[in-house]
C-alpha positions in Angstrom: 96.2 85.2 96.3 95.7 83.7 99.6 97.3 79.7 99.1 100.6 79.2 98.3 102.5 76.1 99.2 106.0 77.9 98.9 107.9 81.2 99.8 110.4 82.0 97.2 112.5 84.7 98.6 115.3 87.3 96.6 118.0 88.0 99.1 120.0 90.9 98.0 117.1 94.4 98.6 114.5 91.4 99.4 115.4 90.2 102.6 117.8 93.2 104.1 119.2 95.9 102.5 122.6 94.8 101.9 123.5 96.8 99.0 125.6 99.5 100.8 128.0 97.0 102.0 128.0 95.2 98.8 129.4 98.7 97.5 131.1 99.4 100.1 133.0 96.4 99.6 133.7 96.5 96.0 135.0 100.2 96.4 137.6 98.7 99.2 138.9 95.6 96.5 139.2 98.6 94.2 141.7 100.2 96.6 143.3 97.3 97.5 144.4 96.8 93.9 144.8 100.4 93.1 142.4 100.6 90.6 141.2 104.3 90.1 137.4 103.6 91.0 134.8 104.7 93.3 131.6 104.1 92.7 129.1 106.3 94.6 125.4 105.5 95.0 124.2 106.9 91.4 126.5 104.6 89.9 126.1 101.9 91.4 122.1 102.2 91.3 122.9 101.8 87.4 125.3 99.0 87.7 122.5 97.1 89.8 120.6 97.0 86.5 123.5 94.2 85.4 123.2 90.9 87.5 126.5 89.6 89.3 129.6 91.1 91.0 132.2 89.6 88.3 129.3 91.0 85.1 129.1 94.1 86.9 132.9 94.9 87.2 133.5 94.0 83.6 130.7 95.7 82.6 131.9 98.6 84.3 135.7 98.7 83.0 134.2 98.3 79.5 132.1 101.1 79.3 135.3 103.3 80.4 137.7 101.7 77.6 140.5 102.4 79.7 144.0 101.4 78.3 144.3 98.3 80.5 143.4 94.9 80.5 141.3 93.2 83.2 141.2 89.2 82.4 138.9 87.0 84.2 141.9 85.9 86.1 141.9 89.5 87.4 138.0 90.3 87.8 137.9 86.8 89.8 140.4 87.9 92.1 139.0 91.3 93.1 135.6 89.5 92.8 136.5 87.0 95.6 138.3 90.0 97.6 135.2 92.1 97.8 133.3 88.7 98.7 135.3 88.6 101.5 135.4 91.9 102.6 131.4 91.7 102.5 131.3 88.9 104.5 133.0 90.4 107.6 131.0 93.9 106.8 127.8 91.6 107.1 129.5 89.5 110.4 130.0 92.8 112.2 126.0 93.0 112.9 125.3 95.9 110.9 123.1 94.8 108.4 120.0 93.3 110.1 117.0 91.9 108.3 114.5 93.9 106.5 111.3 93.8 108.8 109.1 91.0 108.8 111.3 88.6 107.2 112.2 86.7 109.9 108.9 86.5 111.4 107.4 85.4 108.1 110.3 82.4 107.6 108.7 81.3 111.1 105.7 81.9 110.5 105.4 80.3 107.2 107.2 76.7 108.9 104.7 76.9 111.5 102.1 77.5 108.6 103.8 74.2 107.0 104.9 76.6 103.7 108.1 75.2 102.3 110.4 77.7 101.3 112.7 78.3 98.5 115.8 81.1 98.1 116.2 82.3 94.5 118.9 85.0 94.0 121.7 86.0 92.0 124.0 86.8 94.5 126.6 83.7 95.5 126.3 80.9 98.3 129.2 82.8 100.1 126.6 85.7 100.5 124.2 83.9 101.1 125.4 82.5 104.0 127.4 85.5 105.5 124.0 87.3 106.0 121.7 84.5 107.2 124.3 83.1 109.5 124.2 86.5 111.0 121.0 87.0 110.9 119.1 83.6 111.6 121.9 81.4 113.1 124.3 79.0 111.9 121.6 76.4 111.3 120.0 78.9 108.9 119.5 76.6 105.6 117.9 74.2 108.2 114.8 76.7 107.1 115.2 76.2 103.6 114.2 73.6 101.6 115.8 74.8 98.3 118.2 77.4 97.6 119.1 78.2 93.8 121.8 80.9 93.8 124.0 82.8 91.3 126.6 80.1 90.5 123.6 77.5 90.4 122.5 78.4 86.8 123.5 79.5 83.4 121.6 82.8 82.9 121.5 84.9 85.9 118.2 87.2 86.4 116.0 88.5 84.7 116.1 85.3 82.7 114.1 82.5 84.8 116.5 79.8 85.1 117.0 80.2 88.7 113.3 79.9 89.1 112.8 77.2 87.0 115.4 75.6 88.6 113.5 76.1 92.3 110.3 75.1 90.8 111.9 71.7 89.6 114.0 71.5 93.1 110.1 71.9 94.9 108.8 69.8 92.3 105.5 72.0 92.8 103.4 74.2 89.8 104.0 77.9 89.6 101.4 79.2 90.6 101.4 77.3 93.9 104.7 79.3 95.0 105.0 83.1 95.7 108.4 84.9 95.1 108.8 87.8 96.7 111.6 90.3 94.8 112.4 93.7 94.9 113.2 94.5 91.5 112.5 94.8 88.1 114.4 92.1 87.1 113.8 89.6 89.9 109.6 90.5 88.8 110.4 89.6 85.7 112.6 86.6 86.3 109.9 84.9 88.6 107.3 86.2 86.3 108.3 84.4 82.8 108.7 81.4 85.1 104.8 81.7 85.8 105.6 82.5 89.8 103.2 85.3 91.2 105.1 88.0 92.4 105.4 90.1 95.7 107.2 93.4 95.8 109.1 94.8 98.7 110.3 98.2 97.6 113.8 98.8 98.8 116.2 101.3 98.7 117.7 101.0 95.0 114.8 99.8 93.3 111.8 101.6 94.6 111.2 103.5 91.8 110.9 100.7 89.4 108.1 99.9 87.1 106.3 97.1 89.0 103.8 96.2 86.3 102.4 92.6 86.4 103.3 92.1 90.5 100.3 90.7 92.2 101.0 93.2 95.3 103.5 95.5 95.8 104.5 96.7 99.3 107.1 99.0 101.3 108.0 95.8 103.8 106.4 92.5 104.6 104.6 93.5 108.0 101.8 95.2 106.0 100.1 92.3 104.7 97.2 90.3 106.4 98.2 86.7 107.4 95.1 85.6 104.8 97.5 86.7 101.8 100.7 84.2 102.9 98.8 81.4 104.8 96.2 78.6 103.9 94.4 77.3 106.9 93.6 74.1 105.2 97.4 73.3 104.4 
């Protein structure tokens, strides 16, 4: 487990722990449109379980059956307020990268790694948080980036990594994702991509089975288990 010739990286949990703002945000675009919701952290753990903003609202207004309608019209519109509202959450500098990650993205161009981003969270995202984070020549890093709006089936199913691996035009098991969830393990996973684990804060109690390492951030590992000296 010591020679890959790709990184894939999760975003969302993986590489910072953005999902306060992301609830944060979607609890202000409830507000603004005076819809009578809140979610608080035990809710919104659960709602994590369903990939997507836009699946997650309607998911959420279903299982209340409350006497009015939400179109897609609707769910698009406070889905692209909270978007917005994320993106100057994220711009304000608060969320900073989970440790090691940008070390290892540097480390792993040195290294001559290509790297990959596989998420189900949306290009707008995306960029909001690297652009703060790495600069605003951040996808100059990245050789491939497959995000939510990229493929049919969001995650767990593997079409965002099958998708990469076709973008890479490199076999499975030559690429390492690293997720943070029990959906993004099993998204990479049925794509034939060994799996890291990063616990983070929503999903660190998740059943982990079949990983090839799990770990509580990415400073922990020896440089043997990323990097190839023959590469």
């Amino acid at each position: 487990m010591n020679r890959f010739r790709a990184i894939m990286f999760d975003v969302d949990g993986t590489m910072a722990e953005t999902e306060e703002f992301h609830r944060r945000a979607f609890n202000e675009a409830f507000s603004y449109f005076d819809l009578p919701w809140s979610w608080d952290v035990a809710t919104y753990g659960k709602l994590l379980r369903i990939a997507g903003g836009r699946e997650r609202i309607r998911y959420f207004w279903k299982s209340l059956a409350e006497g009015f309608d939400l179109s897609d019209g609707h769910i698009n519109e406070l889905h692209r307020f909270k978007t917005r509202r994320y993106a100057e959450l994220i711009a304000s500098g608060a969320c900073g990268l989970r440790p090691g990650v940008a070390d290892l993205i540097l480390r792993a161009r040195d290294g001559r790694l290509r790297l990959a981003i596989v998420t189900t969270t949306s290009r707008d995202n995306i960029d909001a948080l690297l652009k703060q984070n790495l600069g605003p020549d951040w996808n100059r890093d990245f050789d491939v980036i497959v995000a939510g709006e990229d493929v049919p089936n969001k995650k767990p199913e593997p079409d965002a990594y099958h998708a990469a691996l076709e973008a890479l035009g490199l076999p499975a098991v030559s690429c390492l994702a690293i997720e943070d969830s029990r959906n993004g393990l099993v998204a990479a996973a049925s794509a034939g991509v060994p799996v890291l684990i990063t616990r983070s804060l929503y999903f660190r109690d998740d059943d982990f089975t079949g990983a090839a390492s799990v770990t509580d951030n990415l400073t922990d590992l020896p440089d043997d288990f990323w990097f190839d000296p023959g590469l």
